[in-house]
BATORVO-617982 format. One record per residue (C-alpha): residue in three letters; z, x, y. Coordinates in steps of 0.001 Angstrom, whole numbers, padded with zeros to 6 digits, always signed. Each point is the difference from the previous one (the first is absolute). Example, Ala and Ser with C-alpha at 12.3 -4.5 7.8 and 13.67 -1.06 7.14 Angstrom:
ALA+007800+012300-004500;SER-000660+001370+003440;
END
This chain:
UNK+000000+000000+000000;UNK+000567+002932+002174;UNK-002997+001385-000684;UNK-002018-003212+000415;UNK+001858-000813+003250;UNK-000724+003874+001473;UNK-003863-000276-000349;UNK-000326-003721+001559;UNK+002035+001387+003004;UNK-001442+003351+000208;UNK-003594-001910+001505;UNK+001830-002117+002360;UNK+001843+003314+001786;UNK-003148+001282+000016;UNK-002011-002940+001989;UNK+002093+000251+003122;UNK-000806+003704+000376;UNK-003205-000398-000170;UNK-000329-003038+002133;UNK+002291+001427+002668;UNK-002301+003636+000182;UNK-003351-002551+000622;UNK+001522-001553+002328;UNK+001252+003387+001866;UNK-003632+001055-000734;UNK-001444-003115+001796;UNK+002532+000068+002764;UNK-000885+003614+000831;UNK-003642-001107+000110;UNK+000359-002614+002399;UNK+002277+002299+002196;UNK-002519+002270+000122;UNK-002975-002211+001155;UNK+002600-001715+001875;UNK+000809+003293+002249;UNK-003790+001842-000034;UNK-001447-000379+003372;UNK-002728-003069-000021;UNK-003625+001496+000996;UNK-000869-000060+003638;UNK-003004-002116+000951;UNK-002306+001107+002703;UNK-002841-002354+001637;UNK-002560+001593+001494;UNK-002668-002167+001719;UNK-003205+001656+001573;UNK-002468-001400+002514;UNK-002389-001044-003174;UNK-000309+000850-003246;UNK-002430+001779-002025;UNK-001626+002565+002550;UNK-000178+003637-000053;UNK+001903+000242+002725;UNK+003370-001997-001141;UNK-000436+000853-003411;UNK+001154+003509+000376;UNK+003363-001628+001185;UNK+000380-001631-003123;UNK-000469+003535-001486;UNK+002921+001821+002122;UNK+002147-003090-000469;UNK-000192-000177-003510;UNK+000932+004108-000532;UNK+002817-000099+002428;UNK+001039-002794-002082;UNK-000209+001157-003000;UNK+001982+003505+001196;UNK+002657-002526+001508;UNK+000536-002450-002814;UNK-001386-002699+002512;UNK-002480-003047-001095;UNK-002883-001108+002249;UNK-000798-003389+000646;UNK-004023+000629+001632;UNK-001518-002863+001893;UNK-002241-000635+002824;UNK-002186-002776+001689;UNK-003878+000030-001088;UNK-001125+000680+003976;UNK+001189+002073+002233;UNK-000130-003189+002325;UNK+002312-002091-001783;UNK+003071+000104+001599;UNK+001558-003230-001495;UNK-000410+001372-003347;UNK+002113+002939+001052;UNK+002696-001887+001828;UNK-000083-001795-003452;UNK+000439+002996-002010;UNK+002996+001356+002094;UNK+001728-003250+000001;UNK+000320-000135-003911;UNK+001321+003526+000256;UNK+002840-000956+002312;UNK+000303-003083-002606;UNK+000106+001972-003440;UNK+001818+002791-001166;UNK-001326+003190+001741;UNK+002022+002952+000992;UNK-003165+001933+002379;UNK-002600-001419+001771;UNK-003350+002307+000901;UNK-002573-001904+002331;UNK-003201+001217+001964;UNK-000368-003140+002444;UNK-003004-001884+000264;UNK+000859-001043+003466;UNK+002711+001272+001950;UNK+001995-003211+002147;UNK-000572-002375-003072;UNK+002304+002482-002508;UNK+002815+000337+002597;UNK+001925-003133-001289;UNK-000430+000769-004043;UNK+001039+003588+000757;UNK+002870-001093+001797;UNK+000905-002151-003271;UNK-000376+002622-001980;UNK+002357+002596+002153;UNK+002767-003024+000409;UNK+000034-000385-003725;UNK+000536+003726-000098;UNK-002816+000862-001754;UNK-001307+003656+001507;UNK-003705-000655+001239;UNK-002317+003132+000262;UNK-002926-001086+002408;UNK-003300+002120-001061;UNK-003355+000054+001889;UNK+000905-001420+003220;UNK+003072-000621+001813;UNK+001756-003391+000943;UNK+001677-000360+003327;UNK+003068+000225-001047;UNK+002262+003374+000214;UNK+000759+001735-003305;UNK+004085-000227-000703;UNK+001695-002025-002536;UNK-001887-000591-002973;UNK-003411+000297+001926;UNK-001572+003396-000374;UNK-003831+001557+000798;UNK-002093+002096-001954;UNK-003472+000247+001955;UNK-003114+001657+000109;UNK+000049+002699+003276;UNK-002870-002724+001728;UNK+000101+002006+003513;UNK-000403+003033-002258;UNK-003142-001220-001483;UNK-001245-001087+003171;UNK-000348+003147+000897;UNK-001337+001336-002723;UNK-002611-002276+000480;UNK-000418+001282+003613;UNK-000602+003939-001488;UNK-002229-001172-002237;UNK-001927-001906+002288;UNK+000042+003292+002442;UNK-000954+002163-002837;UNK-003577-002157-001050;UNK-000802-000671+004221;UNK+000832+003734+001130;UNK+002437-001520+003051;UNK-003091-002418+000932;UNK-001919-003673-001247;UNK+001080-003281-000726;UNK+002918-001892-001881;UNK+000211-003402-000686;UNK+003394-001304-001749;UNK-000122-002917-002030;UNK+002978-001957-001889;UNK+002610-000237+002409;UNK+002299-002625-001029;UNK+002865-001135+002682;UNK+002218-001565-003169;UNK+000378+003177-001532;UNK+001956+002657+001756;UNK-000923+002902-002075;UNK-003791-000413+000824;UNK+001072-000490+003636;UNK+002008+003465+000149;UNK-002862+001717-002079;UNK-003092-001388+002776;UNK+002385+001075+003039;UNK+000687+003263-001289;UNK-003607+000749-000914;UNK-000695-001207+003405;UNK+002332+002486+002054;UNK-000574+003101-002308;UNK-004000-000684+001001;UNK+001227-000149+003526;UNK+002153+002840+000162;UNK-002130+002976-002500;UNK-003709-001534+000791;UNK-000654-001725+003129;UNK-003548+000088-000742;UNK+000028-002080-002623;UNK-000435-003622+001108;UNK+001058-003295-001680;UNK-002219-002725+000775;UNK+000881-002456-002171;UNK+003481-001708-001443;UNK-000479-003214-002449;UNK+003035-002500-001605;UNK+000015+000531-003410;UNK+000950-002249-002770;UNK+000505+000296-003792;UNK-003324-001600-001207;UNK-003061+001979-000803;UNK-002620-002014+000928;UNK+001458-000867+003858;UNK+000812+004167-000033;UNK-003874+000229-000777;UNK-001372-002161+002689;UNK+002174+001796+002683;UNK-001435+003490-000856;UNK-003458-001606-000463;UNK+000737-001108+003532;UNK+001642+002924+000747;UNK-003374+002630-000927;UNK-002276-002922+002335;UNK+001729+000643+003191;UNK+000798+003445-000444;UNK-003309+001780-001538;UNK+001158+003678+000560;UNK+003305-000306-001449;UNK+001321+002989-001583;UNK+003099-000977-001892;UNK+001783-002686-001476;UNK+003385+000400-000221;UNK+000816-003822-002780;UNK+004022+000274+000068;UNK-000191-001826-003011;UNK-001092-000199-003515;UNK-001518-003551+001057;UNK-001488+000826+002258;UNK-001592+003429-001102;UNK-001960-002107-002937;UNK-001234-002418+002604;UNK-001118+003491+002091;UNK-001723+001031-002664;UNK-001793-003198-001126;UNK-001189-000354+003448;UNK-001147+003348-000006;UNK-001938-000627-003239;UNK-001489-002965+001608;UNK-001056+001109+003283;UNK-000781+003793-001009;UNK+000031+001708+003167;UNK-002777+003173+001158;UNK+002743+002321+000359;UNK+003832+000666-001876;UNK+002501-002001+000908;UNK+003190+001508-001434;UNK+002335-002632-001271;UNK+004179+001569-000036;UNK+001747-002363-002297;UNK+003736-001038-000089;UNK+001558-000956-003552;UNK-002313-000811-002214;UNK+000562-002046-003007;UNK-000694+002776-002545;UNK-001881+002942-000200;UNK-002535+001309+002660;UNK-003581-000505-000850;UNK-001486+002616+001864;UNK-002973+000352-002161;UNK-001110-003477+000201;UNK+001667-000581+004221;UNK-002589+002584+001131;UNK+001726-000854+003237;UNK+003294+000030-000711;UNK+001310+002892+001022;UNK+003459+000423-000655;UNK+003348-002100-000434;UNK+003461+000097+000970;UNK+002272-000996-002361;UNK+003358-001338-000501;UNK+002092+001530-002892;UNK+000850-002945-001424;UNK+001241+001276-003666;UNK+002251+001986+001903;UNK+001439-002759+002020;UNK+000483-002130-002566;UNK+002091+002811-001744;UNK+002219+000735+002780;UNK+000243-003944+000525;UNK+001662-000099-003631;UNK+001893+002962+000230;UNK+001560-001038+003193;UNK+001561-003783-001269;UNK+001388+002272-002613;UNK+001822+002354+001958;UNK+001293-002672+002038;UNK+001572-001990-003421;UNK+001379+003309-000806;UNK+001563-000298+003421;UNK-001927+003450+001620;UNK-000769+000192+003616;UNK-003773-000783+000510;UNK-001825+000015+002798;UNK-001500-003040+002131;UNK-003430+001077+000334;UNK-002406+002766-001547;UNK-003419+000617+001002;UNK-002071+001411-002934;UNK-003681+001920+001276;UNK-003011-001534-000769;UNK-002951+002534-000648;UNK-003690+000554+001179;UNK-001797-000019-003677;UNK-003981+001195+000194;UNK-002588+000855-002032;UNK+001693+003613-000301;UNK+003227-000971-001071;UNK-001220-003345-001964;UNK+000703+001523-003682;UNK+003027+002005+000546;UNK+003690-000238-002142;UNK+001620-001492+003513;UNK-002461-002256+000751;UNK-000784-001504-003040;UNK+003613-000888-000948;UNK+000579-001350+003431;UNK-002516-002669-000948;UNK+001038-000033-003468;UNK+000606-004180-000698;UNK+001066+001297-003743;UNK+003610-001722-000321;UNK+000499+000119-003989;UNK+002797+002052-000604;UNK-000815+003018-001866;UNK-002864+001147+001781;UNK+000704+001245+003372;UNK-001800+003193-000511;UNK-002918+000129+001968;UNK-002966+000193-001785;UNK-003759-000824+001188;UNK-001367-002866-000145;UNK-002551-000862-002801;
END
């Protein structure tokens, strides 16, 4: 009986034990995902999606992230010109659960009120590609293209093709968008100052549709037969410059100095394009992520950087820098620069 009554109660001192170590097992699990740090969501929301030029944003986004332990949430409106559909994208930012917010505004007075739902919610807001009339401090912070820095290189290239004399005219200018204002001024006063003899004769509105950008250079080439150079100080408007060129195929070279195009420069099919200035936009969106997580990790950052753009030609076209500047590649695992096929 002793026997018998030993080896029934030998399972049931067993059970406990092994009950009680799952369930220390299973508690220590929990604790653990309980006290890991939950992953911190970035949005980042370009002018438009799926261009050459915003794409490399996604790119320097994506390996800051991945270096960070961030995720990026990418969205953008179809057009450049649709405001509402950015407003609309910001707003369900403020609304969900983000912990960043990266935008390049479509059009700066409309995003002051979504940005300023954004900073109350405390959500730090990196404005790229143009600024917003609003001061950087709190949770508002600027990382922009140096505009009045590519205005003048603009201005030295335009010196360098005319020799200090001809014609300019400067197409594009768009009164919404304060970094294309800054850029046009300071092309204008570098001309003044370093080559008086170089005259502009003609300043056009610019908007973000092709065809109007077309009809305005077509326009543009009628009045103005002799022009020299065409300074588009955007990638809109540079592809309506050259269409109209194509169409109207002036007796003598008109030069044609382009400001961000979306994607690489065709210089062997733009016979008059002549060279580009470009924002670094991979690198902006990299600093743009790096800087939301310095400021989690509760690091000083600063309120605004200006990042140079650079004046890419047909000599420089196919070198290391260049290319990956343009690079749109944002799969991880291949950010070594490598031609393209």
């Amino acid at each position: 009986m002793n026997t018998l009554l030993q080896y029934r109660l030998r399972p049931r001192r067993n059970r406990p034990c092994l009950g009680l170590a799952g369930l220390v097992s299973c508690l220590a699990l929990w604790a653990a995902a309980c006290g890991s740090p939950t992953q911190v969501r970035i949005a980042v929301i370009p002018q438009t999606d799926g261009t050459g030029h915003w794409e490399p944003v996604h790119a320097g986004a994506e390996v800051a992230a991945d270096r960070t332990g961030m995720s990026i949430y990418w969205n953008a409106p179809t057009r450049e010109d649709d405001v509402e559909a950015q407003i609309a994208l910001v707003e369900r930012v403020v609304s969900g659960d983000y912990q960043g917010l990266v935008l390049a505004p479509d059009q700066a007075l409309s995003l002051i009120t979504p940005v300023r739902r954004a900073m109350a919610q405390g959500i730090p807001t990196v404005i790229i590609g143009s600024p917003l009339p609003i001061p950087a401090g709190g949770n508002l912070f600027y990382i922009l293209n140096d505009d009045a820095a590519g205005g003048r290189l603009a201005a030295q290239r335009v010196a360098q093709l005319l020799n200090g004399h001809g014609t300019v005219a400067i197409l594009g200018i768009n009164p919404d968008v304060a970094g294309i204002m800054l850029r046009a001024r300071s092309f204008e006063q570098s001309l003044a100052q370093n080559d008086p003899g170089i005259r502009i004769v003609e300043r056009r509105i610019g908007t973000f549709n092709v065809p109007h950008e077309q009809q305005v250079a077509e326009e543009t080439l009628r009045t103005n037969p002799d022009l020299d150079v065409i300074v588009a100080l955007t990638g809109t408007t540079a592809d309506g410059t050259s269409s109209a060129l194509d169409t109207a195929r002036p007796k003598h070279a008109i030069r044609v100095i382009g400001f961000d195009l979306g994607g690489y420069p065709l210089f062997g099919q733009q016979g008059n394009l002549d060279s580009v200035v470009q924002e670094d936009t991979r690198s902006i969106g990299q600093q743009a992520i790096e800087l939301i997580h310095a400021r989690h990790l509760g690091q000083s950052v600063p309120g605004l950087v200006y990042v140079q753009p650079k004046l890419i030609t047909r000599q420089n076209i196919e070198t290391a820098e260049v290319r990956l500047m343009l690079d749109p590649d944002w799969k991880l695992g291949h950010w070594a620069w490598s031609p393209i096929q």
